[in-house]
C-alpha positions in Angstrom: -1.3 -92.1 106.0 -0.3 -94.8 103.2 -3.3 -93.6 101.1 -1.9 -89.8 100.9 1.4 -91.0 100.0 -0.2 -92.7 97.6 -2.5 -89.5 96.4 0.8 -87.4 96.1 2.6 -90.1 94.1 -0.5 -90.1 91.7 -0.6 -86.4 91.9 3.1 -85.9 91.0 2.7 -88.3 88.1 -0.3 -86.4 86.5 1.8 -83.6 86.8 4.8 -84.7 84.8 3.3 -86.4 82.5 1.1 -83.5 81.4 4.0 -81.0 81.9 6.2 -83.9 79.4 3.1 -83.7 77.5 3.1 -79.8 77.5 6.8 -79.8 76.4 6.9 -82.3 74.3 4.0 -80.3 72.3 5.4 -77.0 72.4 8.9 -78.8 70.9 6.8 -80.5 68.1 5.5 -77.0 67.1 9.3 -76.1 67.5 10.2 -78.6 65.4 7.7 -78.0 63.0 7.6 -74.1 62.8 11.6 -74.7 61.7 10.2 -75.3 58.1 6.9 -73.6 58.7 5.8 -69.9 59.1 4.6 -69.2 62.4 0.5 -68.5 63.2 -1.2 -64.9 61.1 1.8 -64.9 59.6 0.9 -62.7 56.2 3.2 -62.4 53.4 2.6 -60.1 50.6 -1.1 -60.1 51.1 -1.2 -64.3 51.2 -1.7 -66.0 54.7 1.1 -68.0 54.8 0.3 -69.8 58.5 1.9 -73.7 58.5 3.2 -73.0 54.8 6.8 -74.3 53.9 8.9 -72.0 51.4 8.0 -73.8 48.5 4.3 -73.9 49.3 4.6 -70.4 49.3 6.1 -70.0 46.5 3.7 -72.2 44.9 0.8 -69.9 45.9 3.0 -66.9 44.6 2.9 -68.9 41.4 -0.8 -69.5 41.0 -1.4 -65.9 41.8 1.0 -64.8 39.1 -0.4 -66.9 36.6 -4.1 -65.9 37.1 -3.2 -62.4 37.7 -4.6 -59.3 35.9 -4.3 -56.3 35.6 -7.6 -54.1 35.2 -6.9 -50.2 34.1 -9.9 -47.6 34.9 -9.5 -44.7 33.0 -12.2 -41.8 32.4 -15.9 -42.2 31.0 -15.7 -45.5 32.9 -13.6 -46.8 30.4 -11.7 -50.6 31.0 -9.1 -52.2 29.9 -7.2 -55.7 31.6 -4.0 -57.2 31.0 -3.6 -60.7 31.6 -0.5 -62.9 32.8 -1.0 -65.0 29.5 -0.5 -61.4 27.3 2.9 -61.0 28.4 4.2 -64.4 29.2 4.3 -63.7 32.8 5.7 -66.2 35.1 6.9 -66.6 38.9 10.2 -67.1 39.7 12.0 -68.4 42.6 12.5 -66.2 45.6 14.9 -66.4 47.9 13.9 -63.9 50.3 11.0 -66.6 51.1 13.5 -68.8 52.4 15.5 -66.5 54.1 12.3 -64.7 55.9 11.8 -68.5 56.8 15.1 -68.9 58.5 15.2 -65.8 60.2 11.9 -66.5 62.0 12.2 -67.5 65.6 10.3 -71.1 66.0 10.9 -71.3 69.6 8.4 -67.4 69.7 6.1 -69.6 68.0 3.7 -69.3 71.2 3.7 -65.2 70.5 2.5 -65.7 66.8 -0.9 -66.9 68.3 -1.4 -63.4 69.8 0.4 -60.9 67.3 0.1 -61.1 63.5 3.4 -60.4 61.2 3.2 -58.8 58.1 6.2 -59.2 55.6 6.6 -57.9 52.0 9.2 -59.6 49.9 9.8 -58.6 45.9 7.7 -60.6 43.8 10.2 -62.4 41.7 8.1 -62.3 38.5 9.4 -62.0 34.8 7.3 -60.8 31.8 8.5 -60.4 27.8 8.7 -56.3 27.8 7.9 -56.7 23.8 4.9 -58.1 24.6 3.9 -56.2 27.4 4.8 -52.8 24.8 2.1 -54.4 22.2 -0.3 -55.3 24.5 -0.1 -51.4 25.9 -0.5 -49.9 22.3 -3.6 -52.2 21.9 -5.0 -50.9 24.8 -8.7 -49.3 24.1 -7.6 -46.2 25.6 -5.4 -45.7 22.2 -8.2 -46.1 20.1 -9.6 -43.5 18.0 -13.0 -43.2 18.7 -11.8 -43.0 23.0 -9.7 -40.6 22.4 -10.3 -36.7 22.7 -7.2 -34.4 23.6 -7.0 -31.7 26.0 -8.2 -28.4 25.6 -6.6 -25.3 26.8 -8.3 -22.6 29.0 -9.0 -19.7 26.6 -10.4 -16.3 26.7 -13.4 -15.7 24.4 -16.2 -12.9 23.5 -19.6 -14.3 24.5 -22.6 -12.5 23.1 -24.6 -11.4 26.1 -21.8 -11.9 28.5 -18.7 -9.8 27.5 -15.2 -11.7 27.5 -15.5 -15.3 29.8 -12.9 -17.4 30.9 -13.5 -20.7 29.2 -12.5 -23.4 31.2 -9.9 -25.8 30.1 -11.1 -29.6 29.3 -9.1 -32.6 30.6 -10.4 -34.6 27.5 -9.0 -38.9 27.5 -5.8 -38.5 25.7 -3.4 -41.1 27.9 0.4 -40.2 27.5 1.7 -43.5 26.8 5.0 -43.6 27.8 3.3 -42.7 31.4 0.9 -45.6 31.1 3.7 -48.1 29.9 5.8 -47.2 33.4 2.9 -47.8 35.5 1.6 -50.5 34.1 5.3 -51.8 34.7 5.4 -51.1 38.3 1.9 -52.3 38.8 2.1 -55.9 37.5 5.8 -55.8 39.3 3.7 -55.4 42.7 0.8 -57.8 41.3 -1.6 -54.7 42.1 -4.4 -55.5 40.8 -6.0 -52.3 39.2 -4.6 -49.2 38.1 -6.4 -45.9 37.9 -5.2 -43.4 34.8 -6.4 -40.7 37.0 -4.6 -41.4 39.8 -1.6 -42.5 38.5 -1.3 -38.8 36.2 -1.3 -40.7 32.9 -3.9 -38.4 30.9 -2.2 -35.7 29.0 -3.0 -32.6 30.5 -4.0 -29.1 29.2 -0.9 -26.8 29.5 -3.2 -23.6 30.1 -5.9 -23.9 33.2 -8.0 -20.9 34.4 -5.6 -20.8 37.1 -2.7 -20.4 34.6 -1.0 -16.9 36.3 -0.4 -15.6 32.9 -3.9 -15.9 31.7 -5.7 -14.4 34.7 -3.3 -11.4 33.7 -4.1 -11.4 30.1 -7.9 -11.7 31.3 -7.4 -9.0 33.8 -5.9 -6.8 31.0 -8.9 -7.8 28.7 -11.5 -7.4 31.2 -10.1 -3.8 31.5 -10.4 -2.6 28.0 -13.5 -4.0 27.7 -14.7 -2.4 30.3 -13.8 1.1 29.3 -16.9 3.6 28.1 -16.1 6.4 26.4 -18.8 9.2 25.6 -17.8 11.3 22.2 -19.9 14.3 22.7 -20.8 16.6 19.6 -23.2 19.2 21.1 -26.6 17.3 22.1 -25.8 14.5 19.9 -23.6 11.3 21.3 -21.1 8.3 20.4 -20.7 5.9 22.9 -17.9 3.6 22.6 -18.1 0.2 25.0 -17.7 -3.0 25.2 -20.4 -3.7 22.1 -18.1 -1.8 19.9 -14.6 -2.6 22.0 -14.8 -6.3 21.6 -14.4 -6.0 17.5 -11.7 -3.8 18.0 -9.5 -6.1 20.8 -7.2 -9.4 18.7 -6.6 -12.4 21.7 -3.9 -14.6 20.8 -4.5 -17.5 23.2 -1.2 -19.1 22.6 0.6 -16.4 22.9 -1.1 -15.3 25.9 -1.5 -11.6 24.3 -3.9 -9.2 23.2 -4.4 -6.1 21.1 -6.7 -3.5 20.0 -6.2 -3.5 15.8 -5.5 0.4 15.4 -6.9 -0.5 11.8 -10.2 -1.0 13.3 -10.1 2.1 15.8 -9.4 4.1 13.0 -12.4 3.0 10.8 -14.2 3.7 13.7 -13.0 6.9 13.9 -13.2 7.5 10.4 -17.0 7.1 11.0 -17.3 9.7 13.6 -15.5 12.1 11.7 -17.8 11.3 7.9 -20.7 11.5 10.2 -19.4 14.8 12.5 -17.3 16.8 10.3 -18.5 19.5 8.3 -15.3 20.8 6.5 -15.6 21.0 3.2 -19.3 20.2 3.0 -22.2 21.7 1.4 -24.8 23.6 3.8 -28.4 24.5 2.9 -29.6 27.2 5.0 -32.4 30.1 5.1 -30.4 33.1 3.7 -31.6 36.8 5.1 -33.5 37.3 2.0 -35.9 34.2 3.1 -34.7 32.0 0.4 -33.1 28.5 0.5 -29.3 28.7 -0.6 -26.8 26.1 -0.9 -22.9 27.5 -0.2 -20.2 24.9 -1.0 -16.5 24.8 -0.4 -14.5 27.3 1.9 -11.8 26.1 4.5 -14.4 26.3 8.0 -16.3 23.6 9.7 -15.3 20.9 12.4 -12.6 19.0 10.6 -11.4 15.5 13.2 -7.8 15.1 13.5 -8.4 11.3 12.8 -4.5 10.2 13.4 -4.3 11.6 17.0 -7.9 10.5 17.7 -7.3 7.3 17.1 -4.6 7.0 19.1 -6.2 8.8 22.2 -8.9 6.3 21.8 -7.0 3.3 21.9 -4.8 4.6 24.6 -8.1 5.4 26.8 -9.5 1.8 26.1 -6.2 0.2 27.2 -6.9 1.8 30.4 -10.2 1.8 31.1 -11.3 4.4 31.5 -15.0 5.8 31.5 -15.4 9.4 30.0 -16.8 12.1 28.4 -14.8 13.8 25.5 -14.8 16.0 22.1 -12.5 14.6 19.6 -9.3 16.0 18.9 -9.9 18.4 15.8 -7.2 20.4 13.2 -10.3 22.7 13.1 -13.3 23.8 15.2 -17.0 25.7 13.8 -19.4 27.6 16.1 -21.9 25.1 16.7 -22.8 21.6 15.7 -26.0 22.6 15.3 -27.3 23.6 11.3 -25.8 25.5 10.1 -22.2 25.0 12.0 -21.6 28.7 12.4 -24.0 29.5 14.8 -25.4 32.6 16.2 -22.5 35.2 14.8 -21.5 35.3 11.3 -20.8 37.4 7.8 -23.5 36.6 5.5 -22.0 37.5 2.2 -24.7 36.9 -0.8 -22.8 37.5 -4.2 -25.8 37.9 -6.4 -27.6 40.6 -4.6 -24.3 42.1 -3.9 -25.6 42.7 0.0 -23.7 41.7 3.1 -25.6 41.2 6.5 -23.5 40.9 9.9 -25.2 39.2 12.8 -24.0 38.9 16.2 -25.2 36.1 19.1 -28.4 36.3 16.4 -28.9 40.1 16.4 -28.4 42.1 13.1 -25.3 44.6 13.8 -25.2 46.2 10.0 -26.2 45.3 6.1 -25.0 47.0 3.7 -24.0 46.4 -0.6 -21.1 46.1 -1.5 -18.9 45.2 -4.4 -16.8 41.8 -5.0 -14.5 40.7 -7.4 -14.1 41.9 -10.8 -16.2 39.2 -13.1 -14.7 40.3 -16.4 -11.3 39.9 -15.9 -11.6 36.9 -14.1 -11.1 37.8 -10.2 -14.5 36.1 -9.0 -14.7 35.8 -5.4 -15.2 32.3 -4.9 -17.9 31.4 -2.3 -17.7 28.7 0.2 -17.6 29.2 3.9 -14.5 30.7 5.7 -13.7 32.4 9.3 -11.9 36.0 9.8 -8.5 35.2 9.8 -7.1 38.1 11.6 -8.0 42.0 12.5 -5.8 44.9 11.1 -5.8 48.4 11.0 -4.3 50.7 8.3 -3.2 47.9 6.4 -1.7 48.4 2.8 -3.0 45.7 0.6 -0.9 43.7 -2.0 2.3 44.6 0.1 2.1 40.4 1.2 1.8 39.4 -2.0 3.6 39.3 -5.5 0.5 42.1 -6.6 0.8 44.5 -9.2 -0.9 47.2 -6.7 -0.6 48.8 -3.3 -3.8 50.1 -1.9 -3.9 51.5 1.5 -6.9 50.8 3.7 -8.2 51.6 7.3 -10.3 48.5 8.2 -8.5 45.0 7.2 -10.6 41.6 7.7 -9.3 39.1 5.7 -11.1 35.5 5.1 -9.9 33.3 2.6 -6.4 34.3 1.8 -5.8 37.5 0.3 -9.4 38.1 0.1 -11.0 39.9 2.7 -13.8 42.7 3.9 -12.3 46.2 3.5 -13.8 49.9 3.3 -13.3 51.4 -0.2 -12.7 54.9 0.1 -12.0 55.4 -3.3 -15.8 54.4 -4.7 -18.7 56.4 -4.5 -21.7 53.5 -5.5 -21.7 50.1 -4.4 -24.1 47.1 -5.1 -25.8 46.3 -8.5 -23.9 45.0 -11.0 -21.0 47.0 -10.5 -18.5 43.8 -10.1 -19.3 42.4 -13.5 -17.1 45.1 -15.3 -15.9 46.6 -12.1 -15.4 44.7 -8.9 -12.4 44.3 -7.6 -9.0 42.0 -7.2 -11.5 39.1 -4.9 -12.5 41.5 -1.8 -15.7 42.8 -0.5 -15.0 46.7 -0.9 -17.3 48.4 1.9 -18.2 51.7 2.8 -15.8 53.3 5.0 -18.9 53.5 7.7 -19.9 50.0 7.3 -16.6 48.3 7.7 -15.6 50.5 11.0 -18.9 49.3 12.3 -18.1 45.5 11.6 -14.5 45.9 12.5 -15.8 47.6 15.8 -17.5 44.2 16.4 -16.5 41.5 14.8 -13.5 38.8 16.0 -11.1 36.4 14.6 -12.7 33.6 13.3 -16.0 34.7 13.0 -17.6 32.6 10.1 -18.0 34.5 6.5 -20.3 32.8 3.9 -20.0 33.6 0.5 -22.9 32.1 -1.6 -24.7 32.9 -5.3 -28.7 33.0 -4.7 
C-alpha cells in the first residue's frame, strides 16, 4: 500500500514538472515571439520566421542594394538597371514594426500550422534625375534597335489584286510609358519588366482590324472587282481589275479612295481613237470595182467621251459586271468596213453615176448631175446620212438663196445639199456639171428619185467620192 502511494507521488511529480516544463516553454516562445515574427511568417516575398524588426529591415536593405531591374523588350532585347544607377537606398519602415506589434505571440502555437503572408510598402528612395538618364540610355533608345510602327495599308499586288497589308508593331518604346513603369517596378523591387506586357511599344494607329479600313477595303475590293465588256460589233474592250487598279488613287492616311476621272477619260479617249469613225477616211471597193478613198462628211460612230466617262466611273464604283455600247453623239450602220453597212447611196462624182443598194441588193443606178464646177458650187464629198424625207418641197425657201425651185422628191444630206428629181433637164451624166451642174445637189430623173424616195429612210448613209 505504501509503495503505490509512493508510485502516485512520483507520478504526480513527473507530471507537473513536465506540464511547468511545457508552460514554461510555451511562455519563452511567448516571450520571445514579442520581438520576433511568428513561424512561416513571409513578408514581402522574405521569410521573416524568428526575425526582429530591424533584422528585417536589414534584409530589406541588402535586397535594395543588390536589386536590379532587368527590362525584356522585343527581338530578345535586354536592358538592367542597377540600385548603384540611381542611388537607391532602403529606408526605415515603420509598418515593419507595427506588423510586429500587432502580431499575437500568445497564437504563436498556430503559426506552426498556417503560414502568414504580409505585404508592407518598401520604403525605398532613388534620385529621379538619375533614374531619367539612366532610362534615356537605355539600349532600347538606341538607333540601330529602334524601328517604328507601321500602319495597316491597302496596296495593289501584281498577281493578287488589292491586299490588306498587315500592320507591323516595329521596337519603338514610348518613353514616357517606360519611365512610369520602370518607376513602379523598382518601387515594388520587381525584378523584371516586360515592354510587351507592360504596353510600352508605340503602337501602329491603323491595324487590319481598324473599322474604317475594312470599309475603305470593302469599297476598293468593289471597284476592283467590277468587269465591264464595251462591245463594238464582234470586236471587245474589257475593262477589269488589270486596267481598274491604274485608274483607283488610295490615300492611306486619309482612309479614302478615288478613281482619277483624268485617267478614265484617257481611257476612254482610247476607245473612242480606236472605235470611232467620224470624220475618218474609208477605202472601200466602189461599184465600178475600183479602190476609192472618200474623206470628210458628218457620219460615222462618233463617242460621247464626257458622259462615257462618267458612266464608266460610276459603273466601277459599283461593281458592277456588264455588257455595254458606249454612249455616242452619233451612230453608223455597222462597225464592220466600211461603217455603213448593207444600205447606202453610192454617189461617185467623176463618173457622174449614183448606185442605191438596199440590205446589199441594187434598188436603182442611174447619172446624174452635181454641182456646178465653174462657178464654184462643187459638191463636196465625204460621207453623210439622209437627213430627212419630203415631198413637194420648194428649194432655197430655208435659205438666204437667190432662187426657188419647186421639187417632188426632197432627200437632203449634208445641209442644203441633197438628192432631187430635175424636171427641168433633159440629159444627165457626162460632163454636164463642169459648166452646168447645179447649186451642190444631185439633180435626178424624176423616175429615179421616186424610186429611191419610195425606199430609202432617214439616215441612210450617202457617199460622195471622186474616182
Amino acid at each position: 500500500m505504501k509503495k503505490e502511494t509512493n508510485l502516485r507521488k512520483i507520478l504526480l511529480c513527473t507530471l507537473f514538472i513536465s506540464l511547468a516544463a511545457i508552460f514554461l516553454a510555451y511562455l519563452g516562445f511567448v516571450i520571445y515571439f514579442s520581438n520576433h515574427f511568428l513561424f512561416h511568417t513571409e513578408i514581402n516575398g522574405i521569410d521573416a520566421t524568428g526575425m526582429t524588426a530591424q533584422q528585417l529591415e536589414d534584409a530589406f536593405a541588402k535586397e535594395v542594394d543588390d536589386y536590379s531591374l532587368t527590362i525584356q523588350g522585343r527581338n530578345d532585347l535586354t536592358d538592367t538597371i542597377s540600385a548603384s544607377d540611381i542611388s537607391m537606398k532602403y529606408t526605415t519602415n515603420k509598418e515593419i514594426h507595427d506588423l510586429l506589434k500587432k502580431q499575437n505571440q500568445f497564437l504563436w502555437i498556430g503559426s506552426v500550422f498556417h503560414a502568414t503572408k504580409k505585404d508592407v510598402t518598401h520604403c525605398i528612395s532613388f534620385d529621379e534625375d538619375q533614374l531619367k538618364v539612366r532610362c534615356d540610355s537605355l539600349a532600347f533608345f538606341k538607333k540601330e534597335n529602334i524601328t517604328k510602327p507601321k500602319n495597316a495599308t491597302i496596296a495593289y499586288l501584281k498577281g493578287q489584286g488589292y491586299c490588306l497589308i498587315s500592320e507591323k508593331a516595329g521596337t519603338k518604346v514610348n518613353k514616357k510609358a517606360l519611365q512610369k513603369n520602370v518607376k513602379e517596378a523598382i518601387l515594388t523591387l520587381e525584378p523584371s519588366l516586360s515592354l510587351e506586357r507592360s504596353k510600352c511599344y508605340v503602337k501602329p494607329t491603323i491595324t487590319v482590324e481598324t473599322p474604317k479600313l475594312k470599309k475603305l477595303y470593302a469599297k476598293i475590293q468593289r471597284y476592283s472587282n467590277a468587269k465591264i465588256t464595251y462591245t463594238f460589233g464582234s470586236k471587245k474592250a474589257v475593262v477589269d481589275s488589270s486596267k481598274i487598279h491604274n485608274w483607283i488613287t488610295v490615300d492611306n492616311k486619309k482612309m479614302k479612295a478615288n478613281i482619277n476621272k483624268d485617267k478614265v477619260r484617257s481611257y476612254i479617249d482610247t476607245l473612242a481613237s480606236t472605235h470611232n469613225t467620224y470624220g475618218r477616211n474609208r477605202t472601200f471597193t466602189c461599184s465600178t470595182g475600183k479602190k476609192a478613198t472618200v474623206s470628210g462628211g458628218d457620219y460615222g460612230w462618233l463617242m460621247d467621251r464626257e458622259k462615257e466617262t462618267d458612266s464608266l466611273i460610276r459603273l466601277i464604283q459599283k461593281g458592277a459586271k456588264k455588257k455595254k455600247q458606249p454612249t455616242y453623239l452619233q451612230t453608223a450602220a455597222s462597225h464592220g468596213t466600211p461603217d455603213w453597212g448593207n444600205t447606202y447611196v453610192e454617189i461617185n462624182l467623176s463618173q457622174q453615176h449614183l448606185w442605191y443598194y438596199k440590205n446589199k441588193k441594187l434598188i436603182i443606178d442611174s447619172d446624174f448631175v452635181s454641182g456646178n464646177i465653174s462657178k464654184g458650187y462643187n459638191t463636196p464629198q465625204g460621207v453623210y446620212s439622209i437627213m430627212y424625207l419630203e415631198r413637194n418641197a420648194i428649194l432655197g425657201a430655208r435659205s438666204n438663196a437667190d432662187y426657188r425651185t419647186p421639187v417632188s422628191y426632197w432627200m437632203p444630206f449634208n445641209g442644203g445639199i441633197g438628192m432631187h428629181d430635175a424636171t427641168w433637164r433633159s440629159k444627165f451624166g457626162g460632163s454636164i456639171y463642169l459648166t452646168n451642174g447645179s447649186h451642190g445637189c444631185i439633180n435626178l430623173p424624176k423616175a429615179v428619185a421616186a424610186t429611191i424616195f419610195a425606199n430609202i429612210s432617214s439616215k441612210t448613209p450617202v457617199i460622195c467620192y471622186f474616182n
